[in-house]
N, C-alpha and C positions, 0 to 999 in steps of 0.2 A: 636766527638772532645775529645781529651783525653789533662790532667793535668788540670793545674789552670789556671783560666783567669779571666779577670777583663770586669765585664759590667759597659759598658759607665756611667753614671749622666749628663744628658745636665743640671739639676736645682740641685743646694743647699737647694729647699727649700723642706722642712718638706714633706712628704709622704700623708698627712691629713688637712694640712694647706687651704686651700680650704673651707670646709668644714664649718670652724668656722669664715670663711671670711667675706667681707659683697663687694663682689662682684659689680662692677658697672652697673647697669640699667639702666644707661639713655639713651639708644638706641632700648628697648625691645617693648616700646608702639609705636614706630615712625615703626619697621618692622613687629609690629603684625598688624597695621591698615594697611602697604604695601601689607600684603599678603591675609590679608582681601577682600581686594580690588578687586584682580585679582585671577581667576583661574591658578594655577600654573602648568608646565611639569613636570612629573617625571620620566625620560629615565632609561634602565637599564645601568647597565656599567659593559663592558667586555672586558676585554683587556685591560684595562684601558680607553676604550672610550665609550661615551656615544650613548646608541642605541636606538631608536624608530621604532615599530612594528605597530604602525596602531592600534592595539589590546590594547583597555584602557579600564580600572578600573577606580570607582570610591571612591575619602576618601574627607569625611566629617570635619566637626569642630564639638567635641562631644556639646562643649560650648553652638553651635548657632543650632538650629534643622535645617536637610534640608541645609544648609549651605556648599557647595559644597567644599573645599578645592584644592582641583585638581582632574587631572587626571593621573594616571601610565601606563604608558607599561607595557604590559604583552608580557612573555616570553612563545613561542611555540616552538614545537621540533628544528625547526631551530636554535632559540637561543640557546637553551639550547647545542645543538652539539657546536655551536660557543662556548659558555664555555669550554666546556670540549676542546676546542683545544688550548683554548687560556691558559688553567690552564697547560695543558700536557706541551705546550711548555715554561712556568713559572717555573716550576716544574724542569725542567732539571735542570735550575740554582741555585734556590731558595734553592732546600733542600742540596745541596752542599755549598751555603754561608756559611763564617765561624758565627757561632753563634753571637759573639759578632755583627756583621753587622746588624744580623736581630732585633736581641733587640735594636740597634740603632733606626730602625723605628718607634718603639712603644715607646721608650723614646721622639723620636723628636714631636711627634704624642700628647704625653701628654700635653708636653710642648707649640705646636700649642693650643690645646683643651682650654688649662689654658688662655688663649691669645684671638689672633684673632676670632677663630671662636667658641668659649663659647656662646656669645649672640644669634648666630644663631643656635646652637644645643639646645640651652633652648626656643628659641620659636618655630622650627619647636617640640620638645615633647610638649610643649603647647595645637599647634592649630591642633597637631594627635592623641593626645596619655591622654589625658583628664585632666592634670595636672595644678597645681595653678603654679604661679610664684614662691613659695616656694619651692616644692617638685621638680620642673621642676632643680631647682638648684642644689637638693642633688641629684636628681634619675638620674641622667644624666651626667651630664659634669664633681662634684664632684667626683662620684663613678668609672666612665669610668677613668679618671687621673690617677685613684687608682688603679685601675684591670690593667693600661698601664705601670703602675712604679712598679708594684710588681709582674708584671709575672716576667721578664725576671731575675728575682734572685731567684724563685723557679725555671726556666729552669735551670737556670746554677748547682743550687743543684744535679739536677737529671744527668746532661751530666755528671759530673764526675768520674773518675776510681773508680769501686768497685773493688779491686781485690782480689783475693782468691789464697793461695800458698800450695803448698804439693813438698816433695821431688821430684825435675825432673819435675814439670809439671808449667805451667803457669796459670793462668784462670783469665779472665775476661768477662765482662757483658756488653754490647755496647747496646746504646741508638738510633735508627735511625729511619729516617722519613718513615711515614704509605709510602707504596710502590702504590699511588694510590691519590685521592682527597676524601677529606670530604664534607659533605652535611651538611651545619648546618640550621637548622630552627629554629627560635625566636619567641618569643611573641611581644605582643604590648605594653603591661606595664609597661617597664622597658628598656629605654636607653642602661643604664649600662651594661644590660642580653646581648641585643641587639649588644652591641659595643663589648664585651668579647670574646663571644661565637666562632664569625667566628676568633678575633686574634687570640685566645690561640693556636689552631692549627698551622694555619700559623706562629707563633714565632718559632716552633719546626721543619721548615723545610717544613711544608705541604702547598700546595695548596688548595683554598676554593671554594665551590659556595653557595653562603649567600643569603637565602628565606626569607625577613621577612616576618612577618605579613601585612597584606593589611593597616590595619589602622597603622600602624608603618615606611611604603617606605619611608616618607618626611622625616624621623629623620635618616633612614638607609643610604639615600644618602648623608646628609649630615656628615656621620660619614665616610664613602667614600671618601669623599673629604679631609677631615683630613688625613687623612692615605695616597691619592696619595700624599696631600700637602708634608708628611713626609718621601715621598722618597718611598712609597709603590711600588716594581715591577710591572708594567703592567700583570693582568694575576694573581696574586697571588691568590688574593679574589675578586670574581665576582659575581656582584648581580643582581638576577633575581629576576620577582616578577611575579605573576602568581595566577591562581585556584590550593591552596595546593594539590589536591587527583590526578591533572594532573602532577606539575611538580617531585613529590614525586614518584607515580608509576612507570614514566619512570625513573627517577634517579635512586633509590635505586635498579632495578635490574641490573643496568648497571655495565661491570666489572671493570668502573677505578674507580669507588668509591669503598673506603675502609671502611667508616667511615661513622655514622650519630649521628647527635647530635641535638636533638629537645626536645624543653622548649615549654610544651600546655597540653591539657587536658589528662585524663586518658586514655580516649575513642579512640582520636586519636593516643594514645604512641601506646598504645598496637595492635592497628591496624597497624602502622610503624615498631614496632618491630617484629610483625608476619612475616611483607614481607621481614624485612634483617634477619633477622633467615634462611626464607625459602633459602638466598641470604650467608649463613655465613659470614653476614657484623658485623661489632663489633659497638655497641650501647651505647650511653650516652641519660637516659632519664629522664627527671625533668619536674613529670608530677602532678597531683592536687595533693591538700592537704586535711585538715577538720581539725585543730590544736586548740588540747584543750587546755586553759589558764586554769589551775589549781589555787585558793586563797585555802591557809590551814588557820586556823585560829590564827596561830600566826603570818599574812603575815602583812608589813607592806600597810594597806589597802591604803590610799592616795599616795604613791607612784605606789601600784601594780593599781590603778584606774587610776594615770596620765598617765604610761608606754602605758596601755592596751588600753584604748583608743582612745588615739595617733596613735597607729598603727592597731586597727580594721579600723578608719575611714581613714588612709592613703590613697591615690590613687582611693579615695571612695570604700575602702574595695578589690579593684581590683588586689590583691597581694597573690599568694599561700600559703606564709606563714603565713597570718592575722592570729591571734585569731578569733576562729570561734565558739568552744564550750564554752561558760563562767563558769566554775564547781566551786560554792566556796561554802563553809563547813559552817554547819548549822549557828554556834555561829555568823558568821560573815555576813551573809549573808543579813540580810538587811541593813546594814550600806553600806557596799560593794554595792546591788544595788542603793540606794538612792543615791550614790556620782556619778556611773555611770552615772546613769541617766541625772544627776544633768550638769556632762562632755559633755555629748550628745548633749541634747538641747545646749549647747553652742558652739557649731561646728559651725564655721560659712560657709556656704555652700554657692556658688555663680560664680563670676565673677576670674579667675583665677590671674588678675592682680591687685586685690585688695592685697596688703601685709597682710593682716587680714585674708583674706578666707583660709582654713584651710582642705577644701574638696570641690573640683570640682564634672563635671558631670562619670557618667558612658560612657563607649565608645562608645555605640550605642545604638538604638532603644528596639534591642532584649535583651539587657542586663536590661532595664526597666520589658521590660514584664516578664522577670525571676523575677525579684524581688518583682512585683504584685501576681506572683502565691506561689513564698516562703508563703510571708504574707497571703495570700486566705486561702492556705491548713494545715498554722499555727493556725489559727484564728476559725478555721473548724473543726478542731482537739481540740478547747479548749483553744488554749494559747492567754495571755493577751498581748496588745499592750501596752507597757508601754511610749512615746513616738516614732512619727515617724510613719514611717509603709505606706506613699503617696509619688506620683509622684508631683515633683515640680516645677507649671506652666504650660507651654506649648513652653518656646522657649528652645530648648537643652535639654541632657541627664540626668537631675539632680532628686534625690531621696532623699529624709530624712533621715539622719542618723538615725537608728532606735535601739528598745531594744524591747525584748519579754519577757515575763516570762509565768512560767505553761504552755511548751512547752513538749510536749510528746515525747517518744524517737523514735516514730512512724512517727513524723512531717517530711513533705522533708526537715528541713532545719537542722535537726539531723541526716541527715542519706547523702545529697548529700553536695560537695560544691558549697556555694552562690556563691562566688566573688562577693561578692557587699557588702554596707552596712548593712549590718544586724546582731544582736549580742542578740542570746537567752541564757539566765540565769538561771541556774537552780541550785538547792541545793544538798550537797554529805554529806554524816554521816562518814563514813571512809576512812582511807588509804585505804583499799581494794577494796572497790565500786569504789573510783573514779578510780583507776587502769584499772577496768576491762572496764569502762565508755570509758578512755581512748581509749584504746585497743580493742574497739568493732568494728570499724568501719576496712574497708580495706584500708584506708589512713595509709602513716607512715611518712609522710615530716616534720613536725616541731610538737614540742608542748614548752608550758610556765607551770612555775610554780612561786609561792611567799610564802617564809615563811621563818622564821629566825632560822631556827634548821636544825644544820649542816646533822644531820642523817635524819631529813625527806627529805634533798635535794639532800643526797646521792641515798638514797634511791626512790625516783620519777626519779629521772637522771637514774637511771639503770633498773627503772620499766616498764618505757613508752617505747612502741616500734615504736621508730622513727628513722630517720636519724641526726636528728639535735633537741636538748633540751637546751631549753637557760631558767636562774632562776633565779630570783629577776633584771631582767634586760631583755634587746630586744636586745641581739647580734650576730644577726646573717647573712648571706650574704654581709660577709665582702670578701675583694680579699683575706685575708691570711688564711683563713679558708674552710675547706669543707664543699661544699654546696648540698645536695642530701635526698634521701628520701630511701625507703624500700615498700615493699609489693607493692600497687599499687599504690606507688607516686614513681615509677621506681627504678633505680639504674645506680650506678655512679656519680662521684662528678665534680662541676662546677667551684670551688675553689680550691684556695690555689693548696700545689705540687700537691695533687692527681688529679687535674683535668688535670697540664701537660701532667702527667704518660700516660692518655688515648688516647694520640694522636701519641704516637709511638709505633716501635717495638721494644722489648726486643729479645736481641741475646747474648748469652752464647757463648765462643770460649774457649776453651782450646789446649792447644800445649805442648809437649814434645821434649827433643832430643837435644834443641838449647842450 
């Protein structure tokens, strides 16, 4: 599309407005006990219509142990062709809409979101996705609005004429849709991830087939349903759900995918990215982290101890970007842990529809047993449990916000990421040290810093080899910003324009004569 256009606004109100709201709840305990109640379906949908295979999965309540949630369809060869025909013929029309149409979708989409079906996308992340009633409001419905009102004004940035002139000739740069469908896979964590991932694409013309994660289906359909509500093509984005290592091997060597875009671990990137390499499929990957929280000792300690702890125990610690290494500089260092500390035990851990509870459970069974063996081979190795450090109860996923100290660099929880609550502390003598501290690991997706001197934050900002460094503040995986990592926390950004860029083809034309 060439010159200037105008993208829709169906709302006046504020981009972030949301966020600082206070949202109405009086229907979220009435559909959590409904769904409690009942084993629910969860069909795929292709075509726009909803499909059942015979072939089910099971997803839990991380809340209640053993607490069945539903069942999903799973997606076999058969399905999966039925995608890809159903996207093929999506396609034809879709990437030829004029622009402004399809940002329509995603405008009208938000505006549902903010609306009618908000209550229900905050309790299906609830009772899948191991969230409080708090975080279920910001990780979800808030942030989704966000990434739905702010793509389609970096889209528009990137369609426009770049043009380039010389005597006699013309030249311009055109923007057009991947020649093919995208494969995007999600995490379970994060809504927002979840809801972005397959649009961004799709806004730009392309057709999708959207994998979540198993523990993630009940929040992906219902994100589904928002987007048919909003006028979504039949065919556009179709969602399958499935055993990852089946639906992924036969997709990605297939020749109408063009595109893979997957948010998960290191282990799995780099095995997906082997197979589209061997495939020259073009790759967006956001994959672990290990992000060190840097304290210098001019930092201001009670704000960098309220920031850091709020979002190590976020999502109960279930988030890539957490603060994982805790580095703070000798002078300060026991003040800084004792207020830690002090933040931790007051976590309140529990029942997600308490307004109070502060940190839910982990999302499953095995993500417990990860966290017993952190602490084992912590503990084994020498380091103190300074509180925390047990499983808690016996009904559902829930674990103690915990803190370590005299943690070796040798310890798994220095050297792999948790994802989960756990937070070892340890002490740095120089800018130098903690640089190198930094920089040891093969992680590069986030790091933190705190301190009041403009050249130490210059200098950390440019030292640390990450994708993403956020300082005396937590800013980051915002919709207007890139979001991405380095070495082996992948490459490619999930934000802001850059993340448009990745979904189409750049074409160079020039002409003379006329």
């Amino acid at each position: 599309m060439n010159g200037v256009f105008r993208v829709p606004q169906p709302s006046n109100e504020p981009v972030h407005a949301y966020r600082a709201g206070s949202p109405e709840k009086r229907s979220i305990k009435a559909k959590l006990a409904e769904m409690r109640s009942r084993e629910i379906e969860i069909p795929l949908i292709i075509g726009g219509e909803e499909v059942r295979t015979g072939q089910l999965g099971t997803c839990v309540i991380p809340h209640e142990h053993g607490h069945i949630l539903g069942r999903y369809h799973k997606a076999g060869k058969a399905e999966v062709e039925r995608a890809i025909a159903a996207a093929r013929v999506a396609h034809a029309t879709w990437s030829r809409m004029p622009f402004v149409d399809r940002a329509s979708v995603l405008l009208r989409a938000a505006d549902l979101l903010s609306g009618p079906f908000r209550d229900e996308l905050n309790v299906a992340t609830m009772l899948g996705q191991s969230k409080t009633v708090f975080q279920a409001e910001i990780d979800s419905a808030c942030e989704l609005i966000d990434f739905w009102r702010f793509n389609p004004f970096y889209a528009q940035q990137i369609y426009e004429d770049q043009p380039m002139s010389s005597p006699g000739v013309w030249n311009r740069i055109e923007y057009r849709p991947l020649e093919g469908f995208v494969f995007a896979v999600t995490p379970f964590n994060f809504t927002s991830i979840a809801g972005n991932l397959p649009t961004s694409p799709a806004l730009m013309g392309n057709t999708v087939l959207w994998k979540p994660a198993s523990s993630a289906v009940y929040s992906a359909h219902h994100i589904m349903k928002v987007l048919m509500a909003a006028g979504l093509p039949p065919g556009v984005i179709n969602l399958v759900f499935g055993v990852p290592s089946e639906v992924s091997e036969y997709l990605i060597p297939h020749p109408i995918i063009r595109k893979i875009s997957f948010t998960g671990s290191t282990a799995v990137g780099k095995h997906l990215a082997s197979l589209a390499g061997k495939y020259m499929k073009r790759v967006t990957m956001e994959l672990g982290g290990h992000a060190p929280a840097i304290v210098f000792d001019d930092a201001d300690i009670d704000s960098a101890v309220k920031i850091l702890s709020a979002n190590k125990f976020r999502n109960a610690g279930q988030v890539c970007i957490a603060p994982t290494r805790f580095l703070v500089q000798e002078n300060v260092y026991r003040p800084f842990l004792e207020k830690f500390i002090a933040a931790t035990k007051a976590v309140k851990v529990g029942d997600g529809l308490d307004k109070a509870t502060r940190m839910g459970p982990l999302a499953h069974a095995r993500r417990v047993e990860a966290m017993d063996a952190f602490v084992a081979d912590a503990q084994a190795k020498g380091a103190k449990i300074e509180t925390g450090g047990k499983h808690i109860g016996n009904k559902g996923f829930f674990f103690e916000p915990t803190v370590m100290t005299d943690v070796p660099l040798d310890a798994k929880i220095m050297n792999e990421e948790p994802f989960g609550p756990l937070a070892p502390i340890t002490s740095f003598q120089s800018f130098d040290a903690v640089v190198e501290e930094a920089n040891r690991l093969p992680y590069g997706l986030a790091a933190y810093a705190y301190t009041r001197s403009a050249k130490t934050a210059a200098a950390i900002g440019a030292a640390i080899e990450t994708g993403m460094v956020s300082i005396n503040h937590h800013g980051l995986a915002l919709p207007e910003v890139p979001f991405g990592g380095v070495k082996d926390s992948g490459y490619g950004s999930e934000g802001g324009s850059e993340a448009i860029e990745g979904y189409l083809n750049t074409k160079f034309v020039t002409q003379a004569g006329l």
